[in-house]
C-alpha positions as CSV (number, residue, x, y, z in Angstrom):
1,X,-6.8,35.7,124.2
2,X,-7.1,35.7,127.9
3,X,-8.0,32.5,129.6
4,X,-10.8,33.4,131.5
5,X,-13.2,32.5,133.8
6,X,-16.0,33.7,131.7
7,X,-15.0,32.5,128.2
8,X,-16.6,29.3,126.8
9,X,-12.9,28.4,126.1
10,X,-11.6,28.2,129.5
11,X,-14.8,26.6,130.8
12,X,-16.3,24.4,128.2
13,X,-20.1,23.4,129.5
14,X,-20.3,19.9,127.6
15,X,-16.8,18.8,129.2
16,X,-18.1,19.9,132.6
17,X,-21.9,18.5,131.8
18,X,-19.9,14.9,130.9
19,X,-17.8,15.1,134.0
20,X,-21.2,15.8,136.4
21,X,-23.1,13.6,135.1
22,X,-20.8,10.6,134.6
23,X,-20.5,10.9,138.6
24,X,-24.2,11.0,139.3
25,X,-24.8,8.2,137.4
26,X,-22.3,6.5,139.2
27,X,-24.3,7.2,142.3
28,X,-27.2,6.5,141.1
29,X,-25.8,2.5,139.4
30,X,-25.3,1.5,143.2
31,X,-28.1,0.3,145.1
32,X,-31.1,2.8,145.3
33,X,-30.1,4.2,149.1
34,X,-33.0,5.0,151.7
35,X,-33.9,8.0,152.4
36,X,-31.5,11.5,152.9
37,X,-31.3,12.5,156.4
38,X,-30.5,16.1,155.3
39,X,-28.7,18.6,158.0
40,X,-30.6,21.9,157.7
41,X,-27.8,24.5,156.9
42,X,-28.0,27.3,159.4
43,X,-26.5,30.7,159.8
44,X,-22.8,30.6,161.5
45,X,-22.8,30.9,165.0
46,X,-20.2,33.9,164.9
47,X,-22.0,35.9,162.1
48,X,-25.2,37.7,162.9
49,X,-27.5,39.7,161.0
50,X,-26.6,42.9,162.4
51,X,-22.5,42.4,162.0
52,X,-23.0,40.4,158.6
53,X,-25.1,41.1,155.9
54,X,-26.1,38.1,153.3
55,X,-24.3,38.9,149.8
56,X,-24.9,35.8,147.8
57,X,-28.5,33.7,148.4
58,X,-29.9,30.9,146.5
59,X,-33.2,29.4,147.2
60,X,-34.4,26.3,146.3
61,X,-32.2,26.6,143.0
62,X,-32.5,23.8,140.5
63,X,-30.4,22.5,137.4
64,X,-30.5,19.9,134.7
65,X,-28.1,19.2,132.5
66,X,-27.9,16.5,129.7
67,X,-31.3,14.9,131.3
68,X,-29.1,14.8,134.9
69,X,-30.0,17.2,138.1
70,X,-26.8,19.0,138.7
71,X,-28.6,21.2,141.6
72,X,-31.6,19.6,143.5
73,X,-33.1,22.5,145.7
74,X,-29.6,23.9,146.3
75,X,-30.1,26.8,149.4
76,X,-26.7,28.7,150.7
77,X,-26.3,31.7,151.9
78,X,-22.8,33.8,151.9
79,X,-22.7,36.4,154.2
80,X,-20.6,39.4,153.5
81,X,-16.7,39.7,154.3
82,X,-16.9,35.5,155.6
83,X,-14.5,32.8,153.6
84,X,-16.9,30.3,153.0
85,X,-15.5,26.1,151.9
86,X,-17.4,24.0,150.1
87,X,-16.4,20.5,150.2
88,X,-18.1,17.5,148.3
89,X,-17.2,14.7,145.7
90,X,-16.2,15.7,142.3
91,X,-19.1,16.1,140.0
92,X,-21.4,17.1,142.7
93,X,-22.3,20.7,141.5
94,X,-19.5,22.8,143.3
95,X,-18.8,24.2,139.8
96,X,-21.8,24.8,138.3
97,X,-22.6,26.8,142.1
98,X,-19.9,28.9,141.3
99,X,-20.9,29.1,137.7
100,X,-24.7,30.6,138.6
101,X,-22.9,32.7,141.1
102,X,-21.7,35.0,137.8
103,X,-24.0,34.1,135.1
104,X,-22.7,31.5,133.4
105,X,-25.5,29.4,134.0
106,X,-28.9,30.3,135.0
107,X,-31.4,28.4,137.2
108,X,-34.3,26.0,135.8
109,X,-35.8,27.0,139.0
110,X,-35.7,28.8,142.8
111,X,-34.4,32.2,142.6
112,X,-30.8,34.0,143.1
113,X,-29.9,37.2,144.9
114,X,-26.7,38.9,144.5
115,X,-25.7,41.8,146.3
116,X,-29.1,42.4,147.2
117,X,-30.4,41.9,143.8
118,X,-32.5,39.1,142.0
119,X,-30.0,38.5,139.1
120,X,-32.5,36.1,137.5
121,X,-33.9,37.4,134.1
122,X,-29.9,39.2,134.1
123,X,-29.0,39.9,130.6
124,X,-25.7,39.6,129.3
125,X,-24.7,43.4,130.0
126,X,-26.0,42.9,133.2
127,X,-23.7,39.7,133.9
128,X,-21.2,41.5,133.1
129,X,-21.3,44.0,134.8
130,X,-21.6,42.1,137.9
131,X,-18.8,40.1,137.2
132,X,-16.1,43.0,137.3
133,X,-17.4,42.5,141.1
134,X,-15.7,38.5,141.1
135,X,-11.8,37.5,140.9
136,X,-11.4,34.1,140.0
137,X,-8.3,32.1,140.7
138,X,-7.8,28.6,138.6
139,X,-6.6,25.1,139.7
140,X,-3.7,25.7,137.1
141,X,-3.4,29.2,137.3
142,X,-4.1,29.9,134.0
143,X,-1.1,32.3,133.3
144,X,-0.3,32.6,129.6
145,X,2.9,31.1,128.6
146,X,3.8,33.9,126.2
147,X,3.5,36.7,128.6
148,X,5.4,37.9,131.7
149,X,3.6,37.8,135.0
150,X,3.0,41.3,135.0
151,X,1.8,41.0,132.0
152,X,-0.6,38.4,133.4
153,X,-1.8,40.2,135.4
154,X,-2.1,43.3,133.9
155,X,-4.5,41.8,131.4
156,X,-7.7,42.2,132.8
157,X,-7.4,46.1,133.7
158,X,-6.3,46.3,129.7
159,X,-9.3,44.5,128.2
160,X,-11.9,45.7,130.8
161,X,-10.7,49.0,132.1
162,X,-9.5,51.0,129.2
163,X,-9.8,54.6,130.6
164,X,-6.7,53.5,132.9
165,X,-3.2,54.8,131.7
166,X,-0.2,52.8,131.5
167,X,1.1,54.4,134.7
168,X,-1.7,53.8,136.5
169,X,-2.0,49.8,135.2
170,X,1.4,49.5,136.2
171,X,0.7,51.0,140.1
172,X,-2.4,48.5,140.4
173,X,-0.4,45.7,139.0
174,X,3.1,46.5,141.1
175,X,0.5,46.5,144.4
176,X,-1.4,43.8,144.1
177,X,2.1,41.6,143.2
178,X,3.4,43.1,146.3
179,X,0.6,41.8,148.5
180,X,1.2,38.3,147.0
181,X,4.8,38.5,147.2
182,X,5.6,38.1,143.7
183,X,7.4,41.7,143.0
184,X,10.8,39.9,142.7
185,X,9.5,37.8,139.7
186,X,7.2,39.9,137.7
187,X,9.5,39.8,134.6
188,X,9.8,36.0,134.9
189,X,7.9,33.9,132.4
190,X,5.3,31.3,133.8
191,X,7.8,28.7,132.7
192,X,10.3,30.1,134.8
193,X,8.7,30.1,137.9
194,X,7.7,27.1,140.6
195,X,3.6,25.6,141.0
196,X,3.2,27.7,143.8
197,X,4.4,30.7,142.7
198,X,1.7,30.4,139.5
199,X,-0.9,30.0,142.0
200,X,0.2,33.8,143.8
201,X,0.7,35.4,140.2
202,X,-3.1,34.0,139.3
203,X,-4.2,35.2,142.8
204,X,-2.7,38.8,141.9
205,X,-4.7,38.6,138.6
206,X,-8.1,37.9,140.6
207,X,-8.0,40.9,142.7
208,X,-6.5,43.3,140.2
209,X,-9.8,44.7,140.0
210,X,-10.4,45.1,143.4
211,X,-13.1,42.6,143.4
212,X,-15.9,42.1,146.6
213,X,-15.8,38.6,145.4
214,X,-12.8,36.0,144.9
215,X,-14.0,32.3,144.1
216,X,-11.3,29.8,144.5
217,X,-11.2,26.6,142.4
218,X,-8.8,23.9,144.1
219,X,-6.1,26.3,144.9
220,X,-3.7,23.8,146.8
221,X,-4.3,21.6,144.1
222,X,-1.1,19.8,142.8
223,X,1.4,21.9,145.8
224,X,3.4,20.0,148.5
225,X,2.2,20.4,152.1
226,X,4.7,23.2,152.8
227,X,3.5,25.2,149.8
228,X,-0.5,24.0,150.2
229,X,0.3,26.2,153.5
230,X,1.9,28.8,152.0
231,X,-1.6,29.5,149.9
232,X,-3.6,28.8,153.0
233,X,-1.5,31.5,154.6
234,X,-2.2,33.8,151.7
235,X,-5.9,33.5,151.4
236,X,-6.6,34.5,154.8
237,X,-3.7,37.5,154.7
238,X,-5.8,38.8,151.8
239,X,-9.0,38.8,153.5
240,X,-7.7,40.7,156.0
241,X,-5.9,43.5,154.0
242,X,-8.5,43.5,151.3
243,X,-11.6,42.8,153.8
244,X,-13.3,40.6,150.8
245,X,-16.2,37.3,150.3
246,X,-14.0,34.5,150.0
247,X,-15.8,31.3,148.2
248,X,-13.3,28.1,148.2
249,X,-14.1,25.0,146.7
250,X,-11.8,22.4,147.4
251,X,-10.9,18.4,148.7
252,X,-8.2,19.3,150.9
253,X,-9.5,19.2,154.7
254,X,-6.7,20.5,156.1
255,X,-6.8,23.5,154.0
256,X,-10.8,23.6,154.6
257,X,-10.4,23.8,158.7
258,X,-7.2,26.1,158.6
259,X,-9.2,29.2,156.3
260,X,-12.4,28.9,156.7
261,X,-14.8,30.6,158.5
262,X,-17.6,28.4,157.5
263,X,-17.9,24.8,155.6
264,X,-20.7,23.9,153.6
265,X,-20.6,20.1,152.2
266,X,-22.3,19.8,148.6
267,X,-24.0,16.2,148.1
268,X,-26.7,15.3,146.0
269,X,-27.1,18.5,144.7
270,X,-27.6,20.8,147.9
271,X,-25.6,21.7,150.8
272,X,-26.2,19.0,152.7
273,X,-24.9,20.6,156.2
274,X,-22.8,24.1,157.0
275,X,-21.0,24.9,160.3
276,X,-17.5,26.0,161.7
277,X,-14.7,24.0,161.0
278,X,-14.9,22.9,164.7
279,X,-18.4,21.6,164.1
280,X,-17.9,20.1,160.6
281,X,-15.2,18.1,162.3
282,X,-17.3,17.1,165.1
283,X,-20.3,16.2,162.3
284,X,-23.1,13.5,163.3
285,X,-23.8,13.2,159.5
286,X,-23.0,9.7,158.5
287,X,-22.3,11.0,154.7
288,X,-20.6,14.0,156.0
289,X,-18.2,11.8,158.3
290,X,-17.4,9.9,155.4
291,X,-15.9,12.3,153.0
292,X,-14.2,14.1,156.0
293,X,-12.4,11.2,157.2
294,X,-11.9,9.5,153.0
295,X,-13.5,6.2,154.5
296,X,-13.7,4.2,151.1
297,X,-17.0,1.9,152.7
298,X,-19.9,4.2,153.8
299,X,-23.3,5.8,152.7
300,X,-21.5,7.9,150.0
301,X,-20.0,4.6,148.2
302,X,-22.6,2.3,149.5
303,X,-25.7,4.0,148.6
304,X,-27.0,3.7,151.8
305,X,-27.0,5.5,155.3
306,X,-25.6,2.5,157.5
307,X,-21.7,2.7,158.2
């Protein structure tokens, strides 16, 4: 079976629910802090209404999970054709965002629009139709061991798009290898081929489908600075080919300020503050500052705003 995005298999809920909440209780063990100074997100400076157009909007979204608030009044918007970062501690809510972005979770409240729809009340048909609109690539990968990487990548136009021919899977998949620079290894087995080189064939198999979406999870995760780059270099050569809404999550700064058009940092279960890489780096948020910079003492570890 195909490791997807969307299967309870490749995403199990209760491991992710343990994860969350283990590191908001951790949070909330220290002493109580005062209050959240919160940075309103705004709209990036280079993106107006009139050359971007929002794709992806939550509103005041809220969710609980195992007793725990996951997302506390999360807001974002994504505008259209922009690779937006989000940054933030692990088991902050970066991946139940993503999750709500395709219908794998649903709001307790506040309301999402997709594509210029309100997807809440979606049912499962309607999910799933949507998501043939998102590519996802994984941390790992997620190749299957058994099969080529043509093969890999091949998979989701044979289990979703049926009325293709052979000939005409094998032209999609041939293309979208090429733009990732994998051609010369497509009859190599995953074991066969280097970390990096995974991460390119999993990035074919996220576009295959020509997606408007592509969410990231940690994709310089485990490389070496000179590959880490390598990926960096990729992810912004495909939004300029392909022209699509790039969504990163990630803890590598340096891979943050070198793609992104925007940054958005998730604490506490909202984005807490959004700007350019320039104006990230140049943040007056103390928690902000903190998790930039790794300071181990600070309002994130301290439970309080002094630093």
């Amino acid at each position: 079976m195909n490791q997807d995005f969307f299967s309870n298999q490749a995403y199990s809920e209760e491991q992710e629910v343990s994860e969350e909440t283990q590191s908001q209780q951790k949070i909330q063990d220290q002493k109580t802090p005062g209050p959240l100074v919160e940075e309103q997100p705004s709209g990036p400076q280079n993106l107006t209404q009139n050359e971007k157009k929002p794709l992806i909007i939550f509103n005041n979204v809220h969710k609980t999970l195992s007793g725990r608030k996951i997302l506390n009044g999360l807001t974002l918007t994504i505008y259209e054709g922009e690779t937006f970062v989000i940054i933030g501690r692990s088991g902050t809510g970066k991946s139940v965002t993503l999750k709500h972005m395709i219908g794998i979770m649903s709001p307790d409240e506040g309301t999402i629009d997709i594509f210029g729809e309100r997807v809440n009340g979606y049912t499962k048909k309607e999910f799933a139709d949507l998501r043939k609109y998102f590519g996802v690539l994984f941390q790992s990968g997620a190749l299957l061991n058994s099969l080529t990487i043509e093969e890999n990548v091949a998979l989701p136009l044979v289990e979703h798009e049926r009325h293709l021919s052979k000939k005409e899977i094998q032209r999609i998949v041939d293309e979208k290898l090429e733009l990732v620079e994998m051609s010369h290894a497509k009859k190599n087995l995953p074991s066969e081929i280097s970390g990096g080189m995974k991460k390119r064939a999993g990035l074919a198999r996220a576009i295959v489908r020509s997606p408007r979406v592509v969410l990231y999870d940690e994709p310089t995760s485990g490389l070496d600075p000179i590959m880490s780059n390598s990926i960096n270099e990729l992810i912004i050569s495909l939004q300029k080919k392909l022209g699509v809404t790039q969504i990163v999550v990630t803890h590598d700064m340096n891979s943050a300020y070198m793609i992104a058009d925007r940054i958005g940092m998730h604490y506490g279960g909202r984005i807490i503050e959004i700007g350019t890489p320039e104006e990230i780096k140049n943040t007056q948020s103390p928690i902000v500052r903190q998790f930039i910079e790794g300071k181990v003492h600070g309002p994130i570890t301290d439970g309080s705003l002094a630093s």
